[in-house]
N, CA, C and O of each residue as an XYZ file, in Angstrom:
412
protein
N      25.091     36.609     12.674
C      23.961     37.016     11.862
C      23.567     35.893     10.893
O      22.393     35.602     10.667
N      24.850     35.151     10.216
C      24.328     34.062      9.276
C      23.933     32.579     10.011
O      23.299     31.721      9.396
N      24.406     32.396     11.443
C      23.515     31.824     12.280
C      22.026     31.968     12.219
O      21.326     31.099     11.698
N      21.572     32.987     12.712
C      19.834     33.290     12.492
C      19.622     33.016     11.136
O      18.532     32.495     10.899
N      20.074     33.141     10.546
C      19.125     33.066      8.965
C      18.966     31.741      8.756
O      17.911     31.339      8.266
N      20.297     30.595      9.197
C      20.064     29.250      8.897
C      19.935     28.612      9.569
O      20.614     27.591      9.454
N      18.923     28.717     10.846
C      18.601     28.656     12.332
C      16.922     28.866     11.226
O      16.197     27.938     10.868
N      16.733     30.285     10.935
C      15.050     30.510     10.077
C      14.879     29.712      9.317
O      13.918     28.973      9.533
N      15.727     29.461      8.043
C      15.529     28.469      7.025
C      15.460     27.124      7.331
O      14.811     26.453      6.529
N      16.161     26.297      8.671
C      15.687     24.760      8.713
C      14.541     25.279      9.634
O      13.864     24.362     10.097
N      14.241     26.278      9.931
C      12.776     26.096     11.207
C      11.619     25.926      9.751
O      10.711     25.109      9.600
N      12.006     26.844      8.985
C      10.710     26.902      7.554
C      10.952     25.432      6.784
O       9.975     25.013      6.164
N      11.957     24.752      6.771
C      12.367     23.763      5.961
C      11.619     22.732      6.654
O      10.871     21.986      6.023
N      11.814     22.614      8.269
C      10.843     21.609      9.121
C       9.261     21.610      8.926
O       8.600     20.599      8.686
N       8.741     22.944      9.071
C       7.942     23.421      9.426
C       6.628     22.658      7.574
O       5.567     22.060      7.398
N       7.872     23.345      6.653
C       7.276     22.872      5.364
C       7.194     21.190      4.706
O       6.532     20.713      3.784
N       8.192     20.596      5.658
C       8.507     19.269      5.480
C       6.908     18.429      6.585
O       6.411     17.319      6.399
N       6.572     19.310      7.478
C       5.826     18.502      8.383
C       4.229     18.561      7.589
O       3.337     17.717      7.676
N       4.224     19.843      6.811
C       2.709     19.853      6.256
C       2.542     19.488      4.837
O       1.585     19.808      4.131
N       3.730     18.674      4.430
C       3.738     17.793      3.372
C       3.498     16.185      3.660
O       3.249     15.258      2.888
N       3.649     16.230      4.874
C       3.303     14.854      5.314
C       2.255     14.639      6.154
O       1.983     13.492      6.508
N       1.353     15.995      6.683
C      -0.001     15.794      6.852
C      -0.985     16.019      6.011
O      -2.189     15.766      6.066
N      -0.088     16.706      4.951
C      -1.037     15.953      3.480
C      -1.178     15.015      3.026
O      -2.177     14.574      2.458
N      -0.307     14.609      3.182
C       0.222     12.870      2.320
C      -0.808     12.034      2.936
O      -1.648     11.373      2.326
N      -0.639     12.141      4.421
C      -1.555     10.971      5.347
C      -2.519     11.195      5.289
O      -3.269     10.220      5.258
N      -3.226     12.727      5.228
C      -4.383     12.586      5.161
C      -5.072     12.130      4.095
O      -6.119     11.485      4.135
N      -4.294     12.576      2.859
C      -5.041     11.710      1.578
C      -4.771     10.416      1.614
O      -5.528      9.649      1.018
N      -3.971     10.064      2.112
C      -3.885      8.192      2.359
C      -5.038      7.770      3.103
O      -5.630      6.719      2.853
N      -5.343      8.507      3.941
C      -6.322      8.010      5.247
C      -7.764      7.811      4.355
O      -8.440      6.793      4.209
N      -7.913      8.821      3.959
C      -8.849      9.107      3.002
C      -9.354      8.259      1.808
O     -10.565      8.077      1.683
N      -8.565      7.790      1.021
C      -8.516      6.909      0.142
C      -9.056      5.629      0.827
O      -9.993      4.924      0.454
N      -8.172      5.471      2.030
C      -8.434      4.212      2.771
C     -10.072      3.890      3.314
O     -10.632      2.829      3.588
N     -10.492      5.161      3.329
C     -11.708      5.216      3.937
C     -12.369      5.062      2.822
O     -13.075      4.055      2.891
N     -12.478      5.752      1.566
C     -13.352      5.579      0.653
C     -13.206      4.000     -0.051
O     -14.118      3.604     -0.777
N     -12.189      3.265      0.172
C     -12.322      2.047     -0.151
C     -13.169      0.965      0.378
O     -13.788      0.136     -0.290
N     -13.094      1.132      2.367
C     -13.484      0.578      2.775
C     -14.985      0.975      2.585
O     -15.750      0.400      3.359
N     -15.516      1.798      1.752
C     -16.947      2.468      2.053
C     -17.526      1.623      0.808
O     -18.484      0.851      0.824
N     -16.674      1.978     -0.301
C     -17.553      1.485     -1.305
C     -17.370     -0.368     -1.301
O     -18.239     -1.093     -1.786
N     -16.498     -0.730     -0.867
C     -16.343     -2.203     -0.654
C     -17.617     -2.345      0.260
O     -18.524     -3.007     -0.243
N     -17.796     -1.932      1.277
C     -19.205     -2.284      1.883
C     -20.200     -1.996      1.273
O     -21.136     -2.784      1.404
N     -20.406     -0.813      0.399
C     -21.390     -0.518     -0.425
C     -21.547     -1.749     -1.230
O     -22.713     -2.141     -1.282
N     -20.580     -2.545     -1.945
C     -20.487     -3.726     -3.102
C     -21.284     -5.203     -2.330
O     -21.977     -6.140     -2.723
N     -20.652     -4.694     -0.920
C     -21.012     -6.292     -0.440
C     -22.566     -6.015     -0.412
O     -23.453     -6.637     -0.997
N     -22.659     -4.978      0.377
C     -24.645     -5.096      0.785
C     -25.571     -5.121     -0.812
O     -26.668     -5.677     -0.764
N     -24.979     -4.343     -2.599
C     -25.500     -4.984     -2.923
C     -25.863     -5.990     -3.712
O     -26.828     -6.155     -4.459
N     -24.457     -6.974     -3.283
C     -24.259     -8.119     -3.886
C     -25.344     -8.935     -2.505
O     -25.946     -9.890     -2.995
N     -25.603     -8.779     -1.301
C     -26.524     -8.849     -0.509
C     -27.690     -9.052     -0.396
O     -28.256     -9.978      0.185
N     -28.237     -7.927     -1.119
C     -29.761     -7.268     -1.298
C     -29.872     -7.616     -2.837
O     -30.646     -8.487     -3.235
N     -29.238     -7.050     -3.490
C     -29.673     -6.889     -5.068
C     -29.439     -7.481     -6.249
O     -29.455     -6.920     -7.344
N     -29.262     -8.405     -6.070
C     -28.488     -9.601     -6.958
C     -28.579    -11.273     -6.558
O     -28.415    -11.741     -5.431
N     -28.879    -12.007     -7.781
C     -29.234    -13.374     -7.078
C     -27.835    -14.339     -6.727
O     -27.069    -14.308     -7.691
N     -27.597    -14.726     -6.205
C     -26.727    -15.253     -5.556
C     -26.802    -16.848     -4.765
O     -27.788    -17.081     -4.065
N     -25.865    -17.761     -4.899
C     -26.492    -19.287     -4.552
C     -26.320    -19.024     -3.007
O     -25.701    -18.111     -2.462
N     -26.916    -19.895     -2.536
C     -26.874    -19.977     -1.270
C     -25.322    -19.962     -0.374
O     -25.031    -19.011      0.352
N     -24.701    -20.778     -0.500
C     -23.636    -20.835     -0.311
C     -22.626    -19.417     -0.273
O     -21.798    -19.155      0.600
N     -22.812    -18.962     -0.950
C     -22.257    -17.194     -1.156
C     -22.689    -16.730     -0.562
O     -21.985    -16.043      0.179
N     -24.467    -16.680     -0.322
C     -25.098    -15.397      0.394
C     -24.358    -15.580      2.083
O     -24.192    -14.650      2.872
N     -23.955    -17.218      2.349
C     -23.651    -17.229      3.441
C     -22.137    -16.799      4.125
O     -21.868    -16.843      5.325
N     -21.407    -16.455      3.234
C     -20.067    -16.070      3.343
C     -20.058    -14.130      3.302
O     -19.422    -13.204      3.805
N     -21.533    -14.408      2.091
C     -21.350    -12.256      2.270
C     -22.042    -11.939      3.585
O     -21.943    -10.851      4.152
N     -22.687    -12.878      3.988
C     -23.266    -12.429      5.765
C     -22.625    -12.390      6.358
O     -23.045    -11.877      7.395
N     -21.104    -12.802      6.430
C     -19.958    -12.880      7.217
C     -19.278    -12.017      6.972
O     -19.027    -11.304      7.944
N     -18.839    -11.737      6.062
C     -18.459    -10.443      4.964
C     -19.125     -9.116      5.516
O     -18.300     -8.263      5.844
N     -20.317     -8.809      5.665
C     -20.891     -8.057      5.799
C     -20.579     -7.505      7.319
O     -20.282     -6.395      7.760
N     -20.755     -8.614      7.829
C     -20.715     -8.889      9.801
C     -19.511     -7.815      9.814
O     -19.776     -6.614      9.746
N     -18.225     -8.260      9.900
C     -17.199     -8.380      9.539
C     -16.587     -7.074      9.318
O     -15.719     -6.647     10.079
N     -17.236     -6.069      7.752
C     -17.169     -4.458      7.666
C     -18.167     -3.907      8.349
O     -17.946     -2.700      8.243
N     -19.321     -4.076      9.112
C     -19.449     -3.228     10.202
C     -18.389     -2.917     10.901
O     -17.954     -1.769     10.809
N     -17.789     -3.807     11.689
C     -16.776     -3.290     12.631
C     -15.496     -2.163     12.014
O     -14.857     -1.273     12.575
N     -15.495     -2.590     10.877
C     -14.194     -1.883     10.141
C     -15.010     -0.562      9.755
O     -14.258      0.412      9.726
N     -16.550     -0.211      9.402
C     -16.802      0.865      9.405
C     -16.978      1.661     10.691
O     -16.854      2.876     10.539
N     -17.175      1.345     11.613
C     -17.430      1.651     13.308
C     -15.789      1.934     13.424
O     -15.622      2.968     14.070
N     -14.680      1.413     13.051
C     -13.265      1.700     13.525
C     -12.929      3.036     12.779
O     -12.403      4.011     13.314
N     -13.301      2.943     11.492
C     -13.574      4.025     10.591
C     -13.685      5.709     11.108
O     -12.948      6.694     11.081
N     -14.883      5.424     11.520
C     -16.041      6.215     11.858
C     -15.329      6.725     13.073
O     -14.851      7.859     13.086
N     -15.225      5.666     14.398
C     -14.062      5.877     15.331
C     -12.963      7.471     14.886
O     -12.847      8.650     15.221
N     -12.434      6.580     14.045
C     -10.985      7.392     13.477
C     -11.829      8.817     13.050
O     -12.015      9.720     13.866
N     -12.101      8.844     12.248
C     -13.008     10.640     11.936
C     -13.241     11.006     12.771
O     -12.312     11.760     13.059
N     -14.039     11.027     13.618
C     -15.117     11.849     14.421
C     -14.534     11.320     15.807
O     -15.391     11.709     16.601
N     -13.814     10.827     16.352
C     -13.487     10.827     17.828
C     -11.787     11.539     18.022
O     -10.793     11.359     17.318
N     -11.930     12.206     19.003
C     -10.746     13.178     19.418
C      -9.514     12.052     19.554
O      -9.596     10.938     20.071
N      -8.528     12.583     19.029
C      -7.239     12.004     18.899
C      -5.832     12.540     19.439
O      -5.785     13.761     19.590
N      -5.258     12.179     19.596
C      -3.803     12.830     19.803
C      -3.248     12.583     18.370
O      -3.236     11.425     17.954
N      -2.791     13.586     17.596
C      -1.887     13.074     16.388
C      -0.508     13.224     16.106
O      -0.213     14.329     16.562
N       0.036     12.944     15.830
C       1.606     12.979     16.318
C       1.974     14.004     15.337
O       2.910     14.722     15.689
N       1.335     14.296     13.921
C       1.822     15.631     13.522
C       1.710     16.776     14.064
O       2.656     17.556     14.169
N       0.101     17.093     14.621
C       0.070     17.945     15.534
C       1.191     18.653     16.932
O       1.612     19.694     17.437
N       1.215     17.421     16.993
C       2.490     17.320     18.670
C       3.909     17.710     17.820
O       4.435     18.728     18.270
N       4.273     17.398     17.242
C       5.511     17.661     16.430
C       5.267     19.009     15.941
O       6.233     19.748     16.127
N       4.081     19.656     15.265
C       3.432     20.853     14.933
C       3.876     21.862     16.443
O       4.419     22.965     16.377
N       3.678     21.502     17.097
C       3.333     22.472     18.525
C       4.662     22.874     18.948
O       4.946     23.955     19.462
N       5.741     21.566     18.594
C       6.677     21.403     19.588
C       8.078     22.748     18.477
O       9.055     23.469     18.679
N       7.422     22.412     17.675
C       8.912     22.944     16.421
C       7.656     24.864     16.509
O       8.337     25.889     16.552
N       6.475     25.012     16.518
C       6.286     26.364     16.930
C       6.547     26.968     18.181
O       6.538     28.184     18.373
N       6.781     26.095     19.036
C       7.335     27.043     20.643
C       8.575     26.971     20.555
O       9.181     27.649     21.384
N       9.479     26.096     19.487
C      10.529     25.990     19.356
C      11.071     27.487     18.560
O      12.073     28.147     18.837
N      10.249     27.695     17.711
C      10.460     28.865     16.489
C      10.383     29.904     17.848
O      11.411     30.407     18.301
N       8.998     30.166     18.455
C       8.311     31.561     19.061
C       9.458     31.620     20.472
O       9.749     32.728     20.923
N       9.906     30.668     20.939
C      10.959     31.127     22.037
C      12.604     31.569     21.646
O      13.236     32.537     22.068
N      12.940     30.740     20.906
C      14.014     31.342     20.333
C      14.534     32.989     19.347
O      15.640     33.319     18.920
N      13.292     33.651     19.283
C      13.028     34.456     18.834
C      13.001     35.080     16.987
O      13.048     36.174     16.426
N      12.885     33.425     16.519
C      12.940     33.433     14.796
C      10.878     33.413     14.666
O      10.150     34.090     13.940
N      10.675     32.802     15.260
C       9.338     32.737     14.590
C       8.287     34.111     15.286
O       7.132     34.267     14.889
């Protein structure tokens, strides 16, 4: 009987340990994204809106070039279907719970 109970408690202990760390990442991910957003926001308008010697404007055109792609990888990452490894670890520890007959 004290088998099952501490068989339940590391399934809840896993279970609570895994959605502390798809919090974590996701606010990491997140952060990461809003950096790379407003850093491109800075470059286009150090770009457009501000006088600047020549020499500079030609390095923020490169600059600029440059976070397209990192916003397109971005953008990628959000909105295109993924495999995520919390998920898979998610799936694997609930058929783990629902067959053994604790969850």
């Amino acid at each position: 009987m004290n088998d099952g109970l501490e068989d339940t408690d590391l399934q809840t202990k896993k279970f609570e340990q895994l959605e502390v760390r798809r919090k974590r990442n996701w606010f990491a991910r997140y952060i990461v994204t809003l950096i790379i957003v407003f850093t491109f926001l800075i470059l286009i308008v150090l770009l457009f809106f501000r006088l600047v010697p020549t020499e500079a404007r030609d390095l923020l055109n490169i600059l600029v070039g440059a976070y397209v792609a990192v916003l397109a990888k971005t953008t990628d990452y959000w909105f295109k279907e993924k495999e995520d490894p919390e998920i898979a670890e998610g799936k694997v520890l609930h058929e783990n719970g629902n067959g053994n007959g604790n969850g």
